[in-house]
C-alpha positions as CSV (number, residue, x, y, z in Angstrom):
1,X,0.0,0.0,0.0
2,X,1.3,3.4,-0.7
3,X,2.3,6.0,1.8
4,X,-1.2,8.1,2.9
5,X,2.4,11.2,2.8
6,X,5.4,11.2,1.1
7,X,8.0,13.9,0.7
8,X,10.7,14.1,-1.6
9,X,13.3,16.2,-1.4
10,X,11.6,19.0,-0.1
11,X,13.4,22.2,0.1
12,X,11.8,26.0,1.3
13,X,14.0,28.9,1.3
14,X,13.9,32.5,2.5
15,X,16.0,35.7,2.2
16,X,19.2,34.4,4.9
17,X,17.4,31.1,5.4
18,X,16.9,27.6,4.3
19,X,13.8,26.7,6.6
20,X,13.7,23.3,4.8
21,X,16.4,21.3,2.7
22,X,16.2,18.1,1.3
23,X,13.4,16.6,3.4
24,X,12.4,13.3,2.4
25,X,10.0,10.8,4.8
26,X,6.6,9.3,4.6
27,X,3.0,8.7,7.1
28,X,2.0,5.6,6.4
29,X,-2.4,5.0,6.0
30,X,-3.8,5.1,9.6
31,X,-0.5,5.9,11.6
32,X,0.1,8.7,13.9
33,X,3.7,10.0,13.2
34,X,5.1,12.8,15.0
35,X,7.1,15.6,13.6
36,X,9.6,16.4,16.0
37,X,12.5,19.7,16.4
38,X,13.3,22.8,18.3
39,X,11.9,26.0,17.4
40,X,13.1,26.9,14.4
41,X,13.8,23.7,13.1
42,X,11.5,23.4,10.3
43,X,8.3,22.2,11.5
44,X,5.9,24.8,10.7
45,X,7.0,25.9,7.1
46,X,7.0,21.8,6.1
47,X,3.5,21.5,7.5
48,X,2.4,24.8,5.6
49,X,3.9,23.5,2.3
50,X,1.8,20.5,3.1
51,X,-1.3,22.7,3.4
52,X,-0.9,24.8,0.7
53,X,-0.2,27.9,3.1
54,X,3.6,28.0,0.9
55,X,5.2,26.7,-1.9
56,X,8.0,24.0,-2.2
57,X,11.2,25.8,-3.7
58,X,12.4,22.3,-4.6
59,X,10.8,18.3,-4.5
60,X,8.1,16.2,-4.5
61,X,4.6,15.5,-2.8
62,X,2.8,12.5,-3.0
63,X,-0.6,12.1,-1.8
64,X,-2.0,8.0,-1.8
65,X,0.9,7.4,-4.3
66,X,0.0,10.6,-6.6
67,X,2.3,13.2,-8.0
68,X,0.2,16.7,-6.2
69,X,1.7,20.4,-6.0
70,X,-1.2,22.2,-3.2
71,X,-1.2,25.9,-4.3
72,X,-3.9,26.7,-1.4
73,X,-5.7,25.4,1.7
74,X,-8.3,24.5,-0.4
75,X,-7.1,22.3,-2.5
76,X,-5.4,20.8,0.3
77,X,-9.1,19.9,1.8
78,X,-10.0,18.8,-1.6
79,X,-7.2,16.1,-1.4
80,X,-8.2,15.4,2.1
81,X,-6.3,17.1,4.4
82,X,-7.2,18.8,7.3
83,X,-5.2,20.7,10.0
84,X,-5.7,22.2,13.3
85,X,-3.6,25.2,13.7
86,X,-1.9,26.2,17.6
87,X,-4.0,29.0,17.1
88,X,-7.2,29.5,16.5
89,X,-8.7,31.5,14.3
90,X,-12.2,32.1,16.2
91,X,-14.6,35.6,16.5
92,X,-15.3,35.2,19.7
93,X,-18.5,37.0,19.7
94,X,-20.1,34.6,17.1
95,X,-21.6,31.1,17.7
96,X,-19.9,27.6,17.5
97,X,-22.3,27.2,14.2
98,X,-21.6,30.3,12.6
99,X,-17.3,29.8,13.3
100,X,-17.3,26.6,12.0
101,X,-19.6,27.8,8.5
102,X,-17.0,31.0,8.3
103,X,-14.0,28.1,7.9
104,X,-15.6,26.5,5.5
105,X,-15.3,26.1,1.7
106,X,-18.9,25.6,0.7
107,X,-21.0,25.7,3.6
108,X,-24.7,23.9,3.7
109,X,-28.1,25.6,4.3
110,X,-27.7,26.0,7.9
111,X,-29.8,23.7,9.3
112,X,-28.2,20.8,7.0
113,X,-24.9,22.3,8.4
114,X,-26.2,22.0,12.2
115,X,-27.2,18.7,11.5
116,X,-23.8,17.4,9.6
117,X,-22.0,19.5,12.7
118,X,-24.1,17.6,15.9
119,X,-23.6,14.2,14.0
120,X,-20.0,14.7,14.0
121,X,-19.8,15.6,17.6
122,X,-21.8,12.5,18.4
123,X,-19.9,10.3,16.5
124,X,-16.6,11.2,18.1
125,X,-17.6,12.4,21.6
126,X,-17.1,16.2,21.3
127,X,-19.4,17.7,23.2
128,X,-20.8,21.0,22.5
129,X,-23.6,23.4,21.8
130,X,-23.7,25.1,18.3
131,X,-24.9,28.2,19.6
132,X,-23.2,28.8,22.1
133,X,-21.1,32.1,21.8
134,X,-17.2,31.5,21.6
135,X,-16.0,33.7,24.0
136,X,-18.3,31.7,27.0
137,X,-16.1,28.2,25.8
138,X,-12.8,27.2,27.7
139,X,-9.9,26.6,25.5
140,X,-10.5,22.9,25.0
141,X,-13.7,23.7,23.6
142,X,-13.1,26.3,21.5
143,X,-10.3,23.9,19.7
144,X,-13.3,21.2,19.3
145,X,-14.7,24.0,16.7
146,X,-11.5,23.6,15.1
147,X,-11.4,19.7,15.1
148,X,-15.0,19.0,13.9
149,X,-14.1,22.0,11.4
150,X,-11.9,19.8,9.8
151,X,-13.6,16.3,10.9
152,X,-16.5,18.1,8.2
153,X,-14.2,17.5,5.6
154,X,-14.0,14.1,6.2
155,X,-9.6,13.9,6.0
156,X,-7.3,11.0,5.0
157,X,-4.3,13.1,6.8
158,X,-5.3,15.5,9.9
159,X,-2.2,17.5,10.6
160,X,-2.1,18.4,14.5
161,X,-0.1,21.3,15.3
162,X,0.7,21.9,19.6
163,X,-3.3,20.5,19.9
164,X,-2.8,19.9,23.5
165,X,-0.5,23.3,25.1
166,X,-3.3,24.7,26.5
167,X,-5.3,21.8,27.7
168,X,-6.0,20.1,30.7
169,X,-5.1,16.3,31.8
170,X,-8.7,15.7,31.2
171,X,-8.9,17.1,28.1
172,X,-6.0,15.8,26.3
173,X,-6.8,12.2,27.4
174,X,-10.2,13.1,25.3
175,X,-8.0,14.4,22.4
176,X,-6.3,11.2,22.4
177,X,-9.5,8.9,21.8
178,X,-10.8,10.9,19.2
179,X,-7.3,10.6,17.6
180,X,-7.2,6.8,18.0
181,X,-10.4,6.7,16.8
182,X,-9.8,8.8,13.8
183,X,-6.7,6.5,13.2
184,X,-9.0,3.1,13.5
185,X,-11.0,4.6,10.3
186,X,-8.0,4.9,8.4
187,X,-7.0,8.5,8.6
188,X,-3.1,9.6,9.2
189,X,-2.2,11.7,11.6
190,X,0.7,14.0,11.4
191,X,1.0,15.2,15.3
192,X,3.4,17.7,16.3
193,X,4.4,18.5,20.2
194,X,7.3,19.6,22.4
195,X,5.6,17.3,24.9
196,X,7.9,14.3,24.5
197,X,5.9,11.9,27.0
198,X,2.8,12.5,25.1
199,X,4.3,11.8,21.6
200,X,6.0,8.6,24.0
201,X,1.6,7.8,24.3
202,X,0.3,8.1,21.3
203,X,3.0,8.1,18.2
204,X,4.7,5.1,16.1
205,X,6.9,6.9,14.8
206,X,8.6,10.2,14.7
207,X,10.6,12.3,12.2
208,X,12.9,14.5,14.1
209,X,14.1,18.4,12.4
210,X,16.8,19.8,13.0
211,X,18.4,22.7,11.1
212,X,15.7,22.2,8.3
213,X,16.8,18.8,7.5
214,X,15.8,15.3,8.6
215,X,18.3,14.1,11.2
216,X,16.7,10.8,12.5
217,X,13.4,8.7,12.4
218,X,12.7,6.7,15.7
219,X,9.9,4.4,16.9
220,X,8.8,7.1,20.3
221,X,7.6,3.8,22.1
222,X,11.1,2.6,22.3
223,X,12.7,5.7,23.5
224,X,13.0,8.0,26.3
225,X,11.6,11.9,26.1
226,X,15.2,12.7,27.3
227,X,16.6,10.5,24.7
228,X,14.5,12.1,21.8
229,X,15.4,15.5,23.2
230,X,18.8,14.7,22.9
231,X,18.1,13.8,19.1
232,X,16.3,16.9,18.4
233,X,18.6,19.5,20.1
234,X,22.1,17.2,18.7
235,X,23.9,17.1,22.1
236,X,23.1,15.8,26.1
237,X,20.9,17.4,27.7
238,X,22.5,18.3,31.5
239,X,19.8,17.2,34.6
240,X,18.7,20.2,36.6
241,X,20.0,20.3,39.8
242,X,17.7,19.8,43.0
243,X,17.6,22.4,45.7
244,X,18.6,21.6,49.2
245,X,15.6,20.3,51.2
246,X,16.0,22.3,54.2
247,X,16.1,26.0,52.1
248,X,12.8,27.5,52.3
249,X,12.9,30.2,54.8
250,X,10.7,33.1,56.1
251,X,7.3,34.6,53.8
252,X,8.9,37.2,51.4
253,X,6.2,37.8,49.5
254,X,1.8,37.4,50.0
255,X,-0.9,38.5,48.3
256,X,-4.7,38.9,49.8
257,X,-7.4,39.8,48.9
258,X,-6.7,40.6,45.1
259,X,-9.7,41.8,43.1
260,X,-9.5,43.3,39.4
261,X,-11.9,43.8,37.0
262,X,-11.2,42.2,33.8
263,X,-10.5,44.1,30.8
264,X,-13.5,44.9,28.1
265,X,-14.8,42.6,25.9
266,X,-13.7,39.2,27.1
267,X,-11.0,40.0,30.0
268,X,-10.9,37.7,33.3
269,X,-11.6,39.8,36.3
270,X,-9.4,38.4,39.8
271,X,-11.6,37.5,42.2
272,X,-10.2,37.5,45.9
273,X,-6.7,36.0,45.1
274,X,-4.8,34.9,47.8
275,X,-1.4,33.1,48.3
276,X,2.3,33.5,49.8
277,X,5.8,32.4,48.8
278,X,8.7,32.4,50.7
279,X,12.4,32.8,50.8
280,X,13.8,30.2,48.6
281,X,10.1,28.7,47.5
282,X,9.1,28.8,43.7
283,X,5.4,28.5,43.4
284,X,3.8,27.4,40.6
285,X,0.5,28.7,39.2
286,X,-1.3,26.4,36.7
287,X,-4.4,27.4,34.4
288,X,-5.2,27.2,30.8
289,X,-4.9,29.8,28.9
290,X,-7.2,32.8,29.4
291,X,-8.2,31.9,33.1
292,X,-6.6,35.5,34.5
293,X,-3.2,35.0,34.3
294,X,-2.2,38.1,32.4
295,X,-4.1,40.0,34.3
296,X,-2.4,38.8,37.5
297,X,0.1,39.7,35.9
298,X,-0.3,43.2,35.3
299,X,-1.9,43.9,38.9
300,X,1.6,42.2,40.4
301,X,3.8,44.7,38.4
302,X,1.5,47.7,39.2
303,X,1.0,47.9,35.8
304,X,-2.4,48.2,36.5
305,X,-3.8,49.7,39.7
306,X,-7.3,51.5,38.6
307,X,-10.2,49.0,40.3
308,X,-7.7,46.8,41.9
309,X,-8.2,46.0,45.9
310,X,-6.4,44.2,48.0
311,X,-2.6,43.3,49.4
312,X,0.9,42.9,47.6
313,X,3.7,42.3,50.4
314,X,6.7,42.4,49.7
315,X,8.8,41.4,53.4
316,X,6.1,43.0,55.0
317,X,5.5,46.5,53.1
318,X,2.3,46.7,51.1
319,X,2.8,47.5,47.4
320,X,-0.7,47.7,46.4
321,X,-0.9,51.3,45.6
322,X,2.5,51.5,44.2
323,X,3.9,51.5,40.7
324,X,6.1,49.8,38.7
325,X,9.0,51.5,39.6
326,X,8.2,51.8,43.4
327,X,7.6,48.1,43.2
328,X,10.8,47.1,41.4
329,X,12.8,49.3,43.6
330,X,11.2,47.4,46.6
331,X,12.3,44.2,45.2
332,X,10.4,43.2,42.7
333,X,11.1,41.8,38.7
334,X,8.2,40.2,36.7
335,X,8.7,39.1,33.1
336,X,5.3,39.3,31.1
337,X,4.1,36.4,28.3
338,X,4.3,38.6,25.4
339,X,7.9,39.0,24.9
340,X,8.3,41.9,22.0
341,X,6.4,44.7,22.7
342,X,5.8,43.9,26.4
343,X,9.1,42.7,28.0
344,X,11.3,44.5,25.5
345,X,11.0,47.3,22.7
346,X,12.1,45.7,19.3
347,X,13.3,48.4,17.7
348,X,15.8,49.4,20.8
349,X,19.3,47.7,21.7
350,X,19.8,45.5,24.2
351,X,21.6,47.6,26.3
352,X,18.3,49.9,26.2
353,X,16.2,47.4,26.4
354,X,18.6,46.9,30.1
355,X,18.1,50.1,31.5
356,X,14.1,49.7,31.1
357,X,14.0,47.4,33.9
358,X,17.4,47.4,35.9
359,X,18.7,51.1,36.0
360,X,17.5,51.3,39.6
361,X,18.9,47.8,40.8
362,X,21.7,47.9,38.4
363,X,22.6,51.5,38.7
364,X,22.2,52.4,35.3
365,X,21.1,56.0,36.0
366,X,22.3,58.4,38.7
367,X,20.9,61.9,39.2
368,X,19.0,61.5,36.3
369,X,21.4,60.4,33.7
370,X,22.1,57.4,32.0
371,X,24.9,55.3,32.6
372,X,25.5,53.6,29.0
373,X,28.7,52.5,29.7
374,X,27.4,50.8,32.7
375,X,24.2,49.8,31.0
376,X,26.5,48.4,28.2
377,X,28.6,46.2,30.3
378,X,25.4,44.7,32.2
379,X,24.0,43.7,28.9
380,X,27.1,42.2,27.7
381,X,27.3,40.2,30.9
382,X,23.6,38.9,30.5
383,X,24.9,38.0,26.7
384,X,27.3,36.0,27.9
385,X,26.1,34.3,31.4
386,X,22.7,32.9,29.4
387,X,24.7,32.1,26.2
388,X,22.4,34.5,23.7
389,X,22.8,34.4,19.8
390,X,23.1,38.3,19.8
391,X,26.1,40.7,18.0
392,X,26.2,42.2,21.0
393,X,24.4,44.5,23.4
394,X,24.4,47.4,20.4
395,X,21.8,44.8,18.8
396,X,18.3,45.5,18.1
397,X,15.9,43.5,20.2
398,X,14.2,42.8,17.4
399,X,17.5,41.0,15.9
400,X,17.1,38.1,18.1
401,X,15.0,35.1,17.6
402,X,12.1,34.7,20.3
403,X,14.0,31.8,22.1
404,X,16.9,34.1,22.2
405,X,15.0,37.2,23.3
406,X,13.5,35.3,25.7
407,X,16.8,33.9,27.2
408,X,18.2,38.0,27.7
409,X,15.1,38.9,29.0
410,X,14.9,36.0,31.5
411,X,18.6,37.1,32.2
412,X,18.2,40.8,33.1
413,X,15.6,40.0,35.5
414,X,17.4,37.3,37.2
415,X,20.6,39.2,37.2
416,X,19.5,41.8,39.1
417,X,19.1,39.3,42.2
418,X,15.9,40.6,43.4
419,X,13.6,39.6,46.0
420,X,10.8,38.1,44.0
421,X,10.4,37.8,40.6
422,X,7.3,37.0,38.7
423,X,7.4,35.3,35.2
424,X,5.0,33.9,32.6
425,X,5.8,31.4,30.6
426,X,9.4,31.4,31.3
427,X,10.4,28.9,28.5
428,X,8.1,29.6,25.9
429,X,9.4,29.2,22.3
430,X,12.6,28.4,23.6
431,X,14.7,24.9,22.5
432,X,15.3,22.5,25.4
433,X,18.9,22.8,26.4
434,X,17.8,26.7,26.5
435,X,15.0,25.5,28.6
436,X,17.1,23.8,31.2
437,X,19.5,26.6,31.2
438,X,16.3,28.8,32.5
439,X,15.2,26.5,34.7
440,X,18.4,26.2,36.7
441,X,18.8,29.7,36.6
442,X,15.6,29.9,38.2
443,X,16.4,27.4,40.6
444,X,19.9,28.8,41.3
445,X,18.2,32.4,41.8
446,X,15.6,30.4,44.4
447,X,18.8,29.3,46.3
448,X,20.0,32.5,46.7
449,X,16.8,33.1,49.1
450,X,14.6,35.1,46.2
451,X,10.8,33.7,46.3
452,X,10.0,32.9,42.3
453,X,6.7,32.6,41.4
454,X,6.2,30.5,37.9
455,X,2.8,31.5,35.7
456,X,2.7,28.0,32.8
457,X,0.6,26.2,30.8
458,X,3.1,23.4,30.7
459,X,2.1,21.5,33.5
460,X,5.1,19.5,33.5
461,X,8.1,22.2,33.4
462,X,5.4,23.3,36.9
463,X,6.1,19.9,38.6
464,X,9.7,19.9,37.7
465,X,10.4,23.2,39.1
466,X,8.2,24.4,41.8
467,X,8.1,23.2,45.5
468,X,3.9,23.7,45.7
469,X,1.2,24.3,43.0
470,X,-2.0,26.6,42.5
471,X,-4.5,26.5,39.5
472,X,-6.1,30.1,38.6
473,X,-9.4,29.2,36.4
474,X,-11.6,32.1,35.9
475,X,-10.1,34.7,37.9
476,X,-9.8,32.2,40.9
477,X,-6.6,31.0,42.7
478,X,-6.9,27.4,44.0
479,X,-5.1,26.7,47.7
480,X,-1.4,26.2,46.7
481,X,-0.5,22.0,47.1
482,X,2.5,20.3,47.9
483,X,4.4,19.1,44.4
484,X,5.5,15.8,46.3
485,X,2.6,13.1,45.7
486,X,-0.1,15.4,44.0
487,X,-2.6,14.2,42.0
488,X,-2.2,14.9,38.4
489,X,-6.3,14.4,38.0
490,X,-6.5,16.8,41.0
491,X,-4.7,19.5,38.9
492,X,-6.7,18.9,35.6
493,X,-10.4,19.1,38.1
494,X,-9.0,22.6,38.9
495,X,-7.9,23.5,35.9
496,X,-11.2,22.8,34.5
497,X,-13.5,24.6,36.5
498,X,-14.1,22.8,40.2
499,X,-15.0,26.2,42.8
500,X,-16.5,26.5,45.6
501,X,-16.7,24.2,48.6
502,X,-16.0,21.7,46.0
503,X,-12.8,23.5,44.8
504,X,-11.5,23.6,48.5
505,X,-12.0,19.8,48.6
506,X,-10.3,18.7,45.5
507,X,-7.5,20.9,46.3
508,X,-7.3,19.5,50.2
């Protein structure tokens, strides 16, 4: 039987790039094969040749054994291929119906449409209402408009790109059995993930990227997530190193109380947050996506203060009504999600990009001038301490890839040693020896007696790191739980909506 996919020589260039060369491998009918690699590696401009989203400079796709050149996303659904992007494309103040009749090609009379849409979710056990509006669904729900979107179409290959980063346990295990149900009718699955123990579950076999070329295929069930890590990245991967047991010391920093309204249309208001963290503790906050967490954020920098009540304690002295200066002069560094734009300026250098958040800890302004030279030589040592691609520190921001941008910003916060820092997604987009380089950095920083508070989606990077765990789900801060011997099940109740009396007792 021929392959469901092959590749031949596949090759994708850009001004200074070559995104893909010479990739050749094949999905066999009915198999779920994973596409493996850092950022940057590949992965996404392969799958958008494969989905008519970009063209092939060079090579050859074959579709069930036939010659095929997809100009457009359309054809590619006329072959049969479907894909579910990392991000959806949703309005969020329209219906489940009307989303899914926007992505489509040729969309039936809408009742006929309704009808096709309900028998679909039947079939494969994705609950939902048609008419519900968007912005009322959690994030697993909104990505089931995206999979019975493409389900409509009725695919031989289902590309899958990140499908479970911002799910919970719960929900992924769901994902999974429509996915091995999908694969028992015959459909290929081309999955892509940084969550190695997942592809470990579900995959036979896995293409690993590195560099734009193919560097290895590998049956997942017969390795180890470090040991596929190790392929993608090209080198050994060093284990992070535990903190002493006995290190935790006094509270350094509490929150009470913490009420914000959420921003207008859709924003998550807090709603009584409470928790402390002390010397030497990293706390972990889990949630998906769009449960508050950039809010909390904001309100923890003093960013925001307009509606907000409540405490922020820093070694006693309230913060609350304090700005971001104050706050960072008290002690405080915070790194925010959104890297460009929000942690750092493109268009300015490093060394600017510096004295934005360190010239008071740092002394990179006296009596209200800058100190460049100073300012120079503390983004130079930032440069060099987390190992970031970057000419130097006269380089635009905007220069460095995210995983690099993200490792400088990470650094300037952590190098200025302060009391407690606050950061979201701390290894977003970054490759995984970079990852472990931020982690111990983090934990190295912990040591030092600073109380680290970790906002993630990636539930396991939370239990590898922190010392106790809270889940934020609508604006709501669970009680914080002991990492040793928690329930993963637990977690993914919380993370999917358990409050109340109830919430206090799955959390106990």
């Amino acid at each position: 039987m021929a392959p469901r996919l092959e590749l031949q020589s596949i090759s994708k260039r850009f001004p200074g790039v070559v995104a893909n060369d010479d990739i050749s491998f094949s999905v066999a009918p009915g198999a779920i094969h994973a596409l493996l690699g850092e950022n940057g590696a590949g992965k996404s401009t392969l799958v958008k040749i494969i989905y008519g989203v970009q063209q092939a400079d060079e090579g050859t796709m074959l579709f069930d054994g036939q010659a095929v050149r997809v100009q457009s996303p359309r054809e590619a659904r006329r072959l049969g291929i479907g894909m579910v992007f990392q991000h959806f494309c949703l309005f969020e103040a329209m219906t489940v119906l009307e989303n899914i009749a926007l992505g489509m090609d040729d969309p039936p009379p809408r009742r006929e449409l309704e009808a096709r849409v309900r028998e679909v979710m039947s079939a494969y056990g994705l609950g939902l209402d048609p008419h519900r509006e968007v912005h009322t669904l959690s994030v697993g729900e909104r990505q089931r408009i995206e999979i019975v979107r493409a389900l409509l179409g009725k695919p031989k290959l289902l590309i899958m790109d990140e499908p479970t980063s911002v799910l919970t346990p719960q929900e992924v295990d769901a994902l999974f059995g429509v996915l091995r149900q999908l694969q028992g009718e015959g459909c290929s699955i081309l999955y892509i993930s940084h969550k190695l123990d997942e592809i470990r579950t579900l995959c036979s076999t896995a293409t690993i990227l590195r560099g734009g070329r193919v560097v290895g295929t590998c049956d997942p069930r017969q390795e180890t997530a470090r040991s596929m890590a190790e392929l993608m990245i090209g080198g050994s991967l060093k284990a992070l190193s535990e903190k002493p047991a006995s290190s935790l010391g006094r509270e350094r920093f509490s929150v009470s109380g913490l009420s914000a309204p959420g921003l207008p249309p859709f924003g998550t208001s807090l709603k009584n947050v409470s928790f402390s963290v002390r010397s030497g503790e990293i706390l972990g906050i889990a949630g998906v996506a769009g449960n508050g967490q950039n809010e909390l954020l904001e309100v923890l920098s003093g960013e925001r203060t307009a509606g907000v009540s409540g405490h922020v304690r820093i070694d006693g002295q309230d913060l609350a009504r304090l700005g971001v200066s104050a706050r960072r002069r008290a002690g405080l560094a915070t790194v925010p999600e959104e890297r460009n734009g929000h942690a750092a300026v493109p268009d300015m250098t490093l060394y600017e990009n510096a004295i934005l958040s360190a010239r008071a800890r740092k002394g990179l302004a006296s009596g209200g001038l800058l100190r460049m030279g100073a300012a120079k030589s503390f983004a130079e040592s930032v440069i060099k301490g987390f190992g970031v691609k970057a000419t130097g520190p006269r380089a635009a921001a905007r220069s460095l890839s995210g995983g690099n941008l993200q490792k400088f910003i990470m650094g300037r916060e952590i190098g200025q040693e302060p009391t407690v820092l606050v950061v979201s997604q701390p290894t977003w987009g970054v490759d995984a020896g970079a990852a472990g380089f931020i982690r111990q950095a983090m934990l190295d920083l912990a040591a030092k007696g600073t109380a680290i508070v970790v906002v993630s989606q990636d539930l396991d990077e939370l239990l590898e790191l922190c010392d106790r765990l809270a889940v934020i789900n609508e604006g709501r801060l669970s009680p914080a739980m002991d990492v040793k011997g928690i329930s993963i099940e637990r977690v993914g109740l919380l993370m999917g909506g358990i409050h109340g009396e109830t919430h206090a007792e799955v959390a106990a």
